[in-house]
Structures are given as C-alpha cells and as structure tokens.
C-alpha positions in Angstrom: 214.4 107.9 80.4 217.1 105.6 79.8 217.3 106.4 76.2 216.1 102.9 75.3 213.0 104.1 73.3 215.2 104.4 70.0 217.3 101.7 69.5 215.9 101.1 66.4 216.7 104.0 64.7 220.4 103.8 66.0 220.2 105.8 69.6 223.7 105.3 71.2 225.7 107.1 74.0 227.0 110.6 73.3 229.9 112.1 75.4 228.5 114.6 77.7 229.6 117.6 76.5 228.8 116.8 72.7 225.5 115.7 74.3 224.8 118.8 75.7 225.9 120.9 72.6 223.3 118.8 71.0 220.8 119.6 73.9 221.3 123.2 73.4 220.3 123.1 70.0 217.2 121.1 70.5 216.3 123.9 73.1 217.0 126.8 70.8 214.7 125.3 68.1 212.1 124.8 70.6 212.3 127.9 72.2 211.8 129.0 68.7 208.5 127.1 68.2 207.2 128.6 71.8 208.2 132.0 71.1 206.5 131.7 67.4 203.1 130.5 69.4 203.2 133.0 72.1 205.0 131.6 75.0 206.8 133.1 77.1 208.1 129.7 78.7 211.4 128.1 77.5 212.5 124.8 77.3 214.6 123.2 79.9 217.2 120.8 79.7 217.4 119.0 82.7 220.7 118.7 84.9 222.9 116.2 85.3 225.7 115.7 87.5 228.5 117.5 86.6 231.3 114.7 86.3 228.5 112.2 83.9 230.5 110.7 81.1 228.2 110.5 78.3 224.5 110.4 77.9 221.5 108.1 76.7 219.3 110.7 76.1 218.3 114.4 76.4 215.7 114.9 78.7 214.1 118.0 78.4 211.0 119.8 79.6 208.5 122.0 77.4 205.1 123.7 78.8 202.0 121.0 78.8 199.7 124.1 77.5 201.8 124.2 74.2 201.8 120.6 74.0 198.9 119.9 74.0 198.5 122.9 71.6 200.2 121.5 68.8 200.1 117.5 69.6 203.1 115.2 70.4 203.8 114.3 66.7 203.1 117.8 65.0 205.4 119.0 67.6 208.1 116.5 66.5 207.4 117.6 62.9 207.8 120.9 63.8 211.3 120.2 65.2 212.4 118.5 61.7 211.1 121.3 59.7 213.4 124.0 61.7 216.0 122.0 62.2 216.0 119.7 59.1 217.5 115.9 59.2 215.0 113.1 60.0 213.5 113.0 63.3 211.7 109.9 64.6 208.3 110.3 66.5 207.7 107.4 69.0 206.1 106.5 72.3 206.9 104.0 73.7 204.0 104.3 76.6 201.0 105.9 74.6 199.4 106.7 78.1 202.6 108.6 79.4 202.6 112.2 79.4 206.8 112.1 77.8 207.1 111.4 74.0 209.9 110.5 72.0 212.6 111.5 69.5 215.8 111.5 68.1 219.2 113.9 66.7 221.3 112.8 63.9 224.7 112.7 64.6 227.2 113.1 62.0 229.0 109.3 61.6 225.7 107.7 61.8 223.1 107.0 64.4 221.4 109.2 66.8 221.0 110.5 70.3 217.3 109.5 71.8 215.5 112.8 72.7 212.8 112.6 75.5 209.9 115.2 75.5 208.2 116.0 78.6 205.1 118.0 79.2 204.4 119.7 82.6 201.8 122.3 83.4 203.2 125.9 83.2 202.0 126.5 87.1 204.6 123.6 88.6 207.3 124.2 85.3 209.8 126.0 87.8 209.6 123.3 90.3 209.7 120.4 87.9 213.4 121.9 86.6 215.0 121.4 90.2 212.5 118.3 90.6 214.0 116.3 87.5 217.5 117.5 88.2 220.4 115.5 89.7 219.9 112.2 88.3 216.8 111.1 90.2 218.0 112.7 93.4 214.5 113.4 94.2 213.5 110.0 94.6 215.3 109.9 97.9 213.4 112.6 98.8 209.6 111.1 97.9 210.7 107.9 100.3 211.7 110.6 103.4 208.8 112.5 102.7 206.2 109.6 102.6 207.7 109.0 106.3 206.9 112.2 107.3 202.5 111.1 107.8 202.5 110.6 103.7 203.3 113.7 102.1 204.1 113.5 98.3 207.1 115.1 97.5 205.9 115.3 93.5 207.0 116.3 90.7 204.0 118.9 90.7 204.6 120.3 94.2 204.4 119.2 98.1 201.4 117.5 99.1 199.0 115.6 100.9 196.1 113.1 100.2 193.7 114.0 102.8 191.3 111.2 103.3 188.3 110.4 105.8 187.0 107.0 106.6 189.1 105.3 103.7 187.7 108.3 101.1 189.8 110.4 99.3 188.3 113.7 99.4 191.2 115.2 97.7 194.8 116.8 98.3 196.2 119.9 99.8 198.8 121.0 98.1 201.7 122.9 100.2 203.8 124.6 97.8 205.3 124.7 94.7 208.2 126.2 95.4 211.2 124.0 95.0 213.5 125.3 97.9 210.7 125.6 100.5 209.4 121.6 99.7 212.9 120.7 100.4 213.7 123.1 103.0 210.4 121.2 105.0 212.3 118.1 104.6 215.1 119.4 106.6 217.3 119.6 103.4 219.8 122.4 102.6 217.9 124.7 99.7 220.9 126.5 99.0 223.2 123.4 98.9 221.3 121.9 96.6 220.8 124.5 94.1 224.7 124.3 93.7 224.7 121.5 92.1 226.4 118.0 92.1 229.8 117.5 90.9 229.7 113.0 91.4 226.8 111.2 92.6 229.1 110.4 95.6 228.2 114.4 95.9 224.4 113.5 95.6 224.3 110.9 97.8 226.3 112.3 100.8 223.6 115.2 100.3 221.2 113.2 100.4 222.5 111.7 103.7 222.8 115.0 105.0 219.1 115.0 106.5 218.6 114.4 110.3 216.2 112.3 109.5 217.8 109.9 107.4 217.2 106.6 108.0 218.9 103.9 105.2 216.3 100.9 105.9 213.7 103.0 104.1 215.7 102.8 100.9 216.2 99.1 101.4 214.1 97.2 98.9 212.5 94.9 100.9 211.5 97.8 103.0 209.8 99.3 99.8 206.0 98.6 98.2 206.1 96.3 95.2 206.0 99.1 92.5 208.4 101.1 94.5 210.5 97.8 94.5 209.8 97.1 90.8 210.6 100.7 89.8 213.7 101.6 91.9 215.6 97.4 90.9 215.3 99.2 87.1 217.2 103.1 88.5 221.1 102.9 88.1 221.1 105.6 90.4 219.2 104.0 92.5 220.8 101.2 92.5 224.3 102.9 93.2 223.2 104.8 96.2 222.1 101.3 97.9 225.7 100.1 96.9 227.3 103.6 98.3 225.0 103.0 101.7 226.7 100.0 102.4 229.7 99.9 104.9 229.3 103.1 105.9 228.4 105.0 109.0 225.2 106.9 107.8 222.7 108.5 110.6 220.1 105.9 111.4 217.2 108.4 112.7 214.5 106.4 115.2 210.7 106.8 113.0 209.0 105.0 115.5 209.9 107.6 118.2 209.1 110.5 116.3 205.2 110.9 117.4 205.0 114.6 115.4 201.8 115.4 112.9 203.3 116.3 109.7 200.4 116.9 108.3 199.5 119.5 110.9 202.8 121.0 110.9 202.5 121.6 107.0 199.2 122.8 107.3 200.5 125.4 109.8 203.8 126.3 108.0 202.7 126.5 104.6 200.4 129.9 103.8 196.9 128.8 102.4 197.1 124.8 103.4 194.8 125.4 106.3 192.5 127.3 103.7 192.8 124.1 101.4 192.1 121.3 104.4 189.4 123.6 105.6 187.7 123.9 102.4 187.7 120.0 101.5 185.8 119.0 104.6 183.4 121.4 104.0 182.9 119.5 100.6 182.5 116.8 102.9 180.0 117.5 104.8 178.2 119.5 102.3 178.5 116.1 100.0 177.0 113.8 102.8 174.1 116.4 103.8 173.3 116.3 99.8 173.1 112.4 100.1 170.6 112.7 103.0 168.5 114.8 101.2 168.6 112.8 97.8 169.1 109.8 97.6 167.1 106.6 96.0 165.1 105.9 99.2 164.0 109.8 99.4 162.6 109.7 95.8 161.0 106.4 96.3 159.0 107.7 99.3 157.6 110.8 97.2 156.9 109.3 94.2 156.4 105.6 95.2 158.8 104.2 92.5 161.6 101.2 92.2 163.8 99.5 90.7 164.1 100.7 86.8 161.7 103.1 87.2 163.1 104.8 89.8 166.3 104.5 88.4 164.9 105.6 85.0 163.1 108.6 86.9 166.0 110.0 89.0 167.7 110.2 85.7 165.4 112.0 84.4 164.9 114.1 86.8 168.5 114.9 87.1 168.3 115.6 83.0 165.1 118.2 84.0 167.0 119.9 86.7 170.5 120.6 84.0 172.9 117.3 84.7 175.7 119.6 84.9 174.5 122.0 87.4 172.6 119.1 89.5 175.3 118.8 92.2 175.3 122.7 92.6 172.1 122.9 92.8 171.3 120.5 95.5 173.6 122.4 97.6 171.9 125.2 97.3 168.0 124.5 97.8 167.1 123.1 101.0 165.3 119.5 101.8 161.8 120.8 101.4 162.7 122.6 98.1 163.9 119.4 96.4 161.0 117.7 98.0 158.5 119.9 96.3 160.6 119.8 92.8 160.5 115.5 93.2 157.0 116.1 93.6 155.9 118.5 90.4 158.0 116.9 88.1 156.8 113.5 88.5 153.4 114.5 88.0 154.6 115.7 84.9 156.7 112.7 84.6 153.5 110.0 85.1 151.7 112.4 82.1 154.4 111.5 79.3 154.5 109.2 76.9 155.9 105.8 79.0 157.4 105.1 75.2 160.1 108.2 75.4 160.0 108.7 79.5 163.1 110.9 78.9 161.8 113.2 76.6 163.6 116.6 76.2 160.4 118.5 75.9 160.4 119.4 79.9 
C-alpha cells in the first residue's frame, strides 16, 4: 500500500526484520480475535522479498467473512484493546475493500498497518497472489495476452461475453500453482521465494512467452499506465528490462484459443461456459415472450399505463421470483396470467392501481 495512509500520525520506515517482529505480533493478536469468533482462518502476512531493507507498512490479509462481521473500525478497536497503545483507524479510499492502521514504536512514531479483506474461498490463493512485491502484476499483463484471461487476485478467469454483453465469467481455478502453471510459469520455483527483485524479475522473464513491449507503458491502457508510473516495482523491472537480452516471443503468430484451451484443461470450466449460455438463451426466449409490445397486444395499454401495469403485474406475480417464474411457464401460460390479472387490474381503484390487496 505504500504506507502513505498515516503520515499524520507519524508512519515512517521500519527495518525489515523489526518490521516483521512487529508483523508477527499484529498477527498473533488477530489470530486471537478470529479464534475468539470462531475461525478457523489465520491472518497472513504477506511476503516480501527476502533481501528488502525496511518497510512502509505491514500488509496483511484477514477473512472478508469476519470483517465484515465485526466492521473495519470495531475491528481496529478490537486490536487496541488486546494489544493496548493507540491505534489509528483510517481509510483513505472509503470504497476500497483494505482499511487502515498503525503500531507504536518505542522512540516515537508508528509503522502504517494495512488491513485487507478477502473471501475465505480465494484466502489461500490471495497469500501467493499478494506475495513478491507485486510480482503478479507481470503475470495479469501475460495473461490478458493469452484471449483476456484475468489472472486475479480471486482466481483465473475469464469474461465471457456475446455480442458486446457480459453474460458473466468462468472462473478456472483457484489454486495458485495451477493459475501460474497455465501461464507457463514454474509453480515450484516460485513457491521458493525471492531473495532480490533481480530474483523476481529474471523469474518473471523465465516464461516462453515473454514478450517486454507488453510491459512498456505506452503499450499499456490509461489506468494500467496511470497505475503501474505510481509501482516502484514496477517501475524497476522496466529499468532492469532495459539493455538486456530478454526473449521477445512473436503474439501475432500465436493463433491458439486460450479460452478453449482453459475450458478444456481446467475441471468444471466447460460446466461454467456451458451453463452461462444457457442463461443466454433462456434470458432472450424470456424477452420474446414478455416484453412491453406482448403486454400491450393483450391488454391494449401504453405508455404509463403500461408501464404502471407491467409493474404491477410483476408486484402480483412475487418481484423476486418474477424472473424464475417466466422461465418456467410457457408463452401461453403467461398469456393467460396477462390476461386475468388485468381484468382484475381495470376493476381497482385507478387512485391506488398498485394496490397490495391482489
């Protein structure tokens, strides 16, 4: 994160191994609070490569489920009454899922503390996800090549869309080593660990279909570009790039389907593609049989009142069950239920047309 959330309340750089001392006992506390609510999950610190100096901030993951439990500032309230000292609550994006906070250290000022939530279901793959100093980020760029999978921080997947509409995403995996393994990275290299960033970014180069124009910030989108100008890492592996003989793999020649070749390696994708064009076509055969025009030609309505009746008549049917339902009665049935409930429609009161006596 930076660790420029806190500079108010005195956040400085911390030596790494004092840093993570101090990261170990933030853990331990929170472990605490998890354990004393019922989870099983732990806290995690996330890795940094081995050789870093000193430290900004702390980084560390908790369960979204427990978050969300307890709230972003009773949590950080929590924290201070187990560990005593005064802990700062701040966020600096309020719409950001990572909240803020901050140690104590001994001669004055603090050590910024950054509090992420992820869902329990991707927590395993967010540790190696977050690790390495933004290591991954190298890996979203190759993977967007690859027919736009999303190497995420929630998993590998895919946005599968028709026509220019999203119908939704399949999502591979969400296991770490096999995402990265599809990439054509070295899983067990990886999980090793990184001693320099020289280390990161020669294994990041290690891919046969590395390519370092994709990295190039011209060659990046504009939030891309905005985002990656702000990364010191980021901005150290373009310096590191330069001069050097790095493979320079031909993407304009490589005429495979990704997508298909996920879909076939990955058990259940298929399943997942499969079932979202059937919500496809079960969506558009819902609009042919209602839809404004359909109404109007049983009931001879327009306009407002049409408008004002296909409300209703969704609020007759159960507004939360209406999509279910019209996917599971055929054309005539919804023909003949148009039909009865606007003649009791034209019979109430045109004062309260919406009445919840039906």
């Amino acid at each position: 994160m930076g660790g420029n959330a806190l500079k108010e309340f005195g956040a400085k750089r911390v030596e790494s191994t004092r840093a993570r001392a101090l990261g170990a006992t933030v853990c331990a506390a929170l472990d605490k609070m998890l354990a004393d609510d019922g989870f099983t999950l732990q806290s995690h610190l996330i890795r940094a490569y081995r050789s870093k100096v000193d430290y900004g901030d702390l980084d560390i993951l908790l369960p979204q489920e427990f978050v969300d439990r307890v709230g972003h500032r009773p949590l950080v309230e929590r924290l201070q009454g187990v560990l005593g000292g005064d802990w700062p609550f701040v966020e600096a994006y309020p719409d950001a899922p990572a909240f803020h906070t901050a140690i104590a250290l001994e001669e004055g000022g603090s050590l910024q503390v950054d509090l992420m939530p992820v869902p329990s279901e991707c927590f395993a793959y967010a540790q190696s996800f977050y690790a390495w100093n933004d290591l991954s980020k190298l890996f979203i760029i190759l993977a967007r090549q690859m027919n736009g999978l999303r190497f995420g921080n929630d998993g590998l997947s895919r946005s599968i869309k028709i026509n220019g509409r999203v119908l939704g995403a399949v999502t591979f995996t969400r296991d770490f080593d096999k995402a990265l393994t599809f990439l054509g990275y070295d899983a067990v290299r990886y999980n090793q660990g990184f001693d320099t960033l020289e280390d990161m970014f020669e294994f990041a180069a290690s891919n046969p279909r590395f390519n370092t124009s994709m990295y190039q910030l011209e060659n990046r989108t504009n939030r891309g570009r905005g985002q990656d100008k702000k990364r010191v890492t980021y901005q150290a592996f373009l310096a590191w790039m330069k001069d050097r003989d790095l493979p320079e793999y031909d993407w304009a020649s490589d005429e495979r389907d990704w997508l298909e070749l996920a879909l076939d390696h990955f058990a259940g994708a298929r399943e997942q593609y499969t079932d979202l064009l059937a919500s496809k076509d079960r969506s558009e055969l819902i609009k042919q049989r209602y839809n404004g025009e359909v109404v109007a030609s049983l009931t001879g309505l327009s306009r407002i009142e049409l408008g004002a009746f296909m409300k209703a008549f969704k609020k007759h049917v159960g507004e939360e069950t209406f999509t279910a339902w019209l996917g599971e009665v055929s054309a005539e049935q919804i023909k003949t239920a148009v039909q009865q409930f606007h003649v009791q429609y034209r019979s109430m009161s045109p004062v309260n047309p919406n009445s919840p006596t039906l």
